[in-house]
C-alpha positions, -999 to +999 in steps of 0.1 A: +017-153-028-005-133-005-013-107-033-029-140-053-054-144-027-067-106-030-091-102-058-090-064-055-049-066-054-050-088-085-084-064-104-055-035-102-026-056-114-004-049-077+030-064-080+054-067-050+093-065-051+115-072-021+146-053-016+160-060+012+143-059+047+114-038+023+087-049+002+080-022-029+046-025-042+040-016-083+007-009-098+011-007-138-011+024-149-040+014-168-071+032-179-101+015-160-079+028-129-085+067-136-110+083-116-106+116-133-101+113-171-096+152-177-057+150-161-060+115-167-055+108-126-056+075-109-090+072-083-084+082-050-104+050-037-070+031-055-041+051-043-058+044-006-065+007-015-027+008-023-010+023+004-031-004+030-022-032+009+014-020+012+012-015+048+000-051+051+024-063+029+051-050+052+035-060+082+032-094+068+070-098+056+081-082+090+059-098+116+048-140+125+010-132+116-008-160+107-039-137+093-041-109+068-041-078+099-071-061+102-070-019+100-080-001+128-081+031+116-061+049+087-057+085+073-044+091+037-030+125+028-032+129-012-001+147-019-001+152-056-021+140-083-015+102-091-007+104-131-006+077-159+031+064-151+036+033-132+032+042-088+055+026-068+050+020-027+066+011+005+060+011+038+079+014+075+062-001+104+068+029+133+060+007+162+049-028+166+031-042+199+017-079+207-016-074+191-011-038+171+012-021+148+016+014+135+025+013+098+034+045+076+029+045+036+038+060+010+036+060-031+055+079-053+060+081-093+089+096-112+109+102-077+113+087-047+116+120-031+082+135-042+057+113-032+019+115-043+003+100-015+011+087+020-008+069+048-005+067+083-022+033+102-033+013+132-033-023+122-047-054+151-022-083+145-035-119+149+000-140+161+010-171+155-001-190+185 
């Protein structure tokens, strides 16, 4: 339900699963997502709007916030080139606080074991009151 009130979330076609105690984020390859149309590769501006969606997905599932959680700051490390086969995410929050989390990300294709891109995040937490 949250990802319905996202336009850019719903503009790349995001999808969430929930396995357990963790979401896993999908985003469907499609063309008008490549950024460079000689590999084709998905746009780095998407795999980093991913992996914060994810970690806010996670944070949302695993915390009483009664607001989408604002980013602090967040560093993405591009791992592997992002091809045209469907990208899967998840994300683990490392440490949780009254008022800010740390969330880790990560996306991955073919194998959960070679991932293509992960983040690491400081995220301010608005609490049910």
């Amino acid at each position: 339900a949250v990802l319905a009130h996202l336009p850019y979330a719903r503009f790349l076609g995001l999808s969430v699963e929930q396995q357990g105690d963790e979401i896993i984020t999908l985003l469907p390859f499609d063309e008008h997502l490549v950024g460079n149309r000689n590999l084709p590769a998905i746009h780095g501006g998407v795999v980093g709007a991913m992996l914060e969606i994810t970690s806010n997905l996670q944070l949302i599932f695993d915390t009483a916030c009664e607001r989408l959680p604002k980013t602090v700051d967040v560093s993405f490390d591009y791992l592997r080139s992002v091809g045209n086969a469907t990208t899967y995410g998840r994300a683990i929050v490392t440490r949780q606080g009254r008022r800010v989390a740390n969330v880790r990300a990560e996306l991955w294709q073919a194998s959960r074991d070679k991932p293509v891109a992960a983040s690491h995040g400081h995220f301010l937490l608005t609490p049910l009151t």
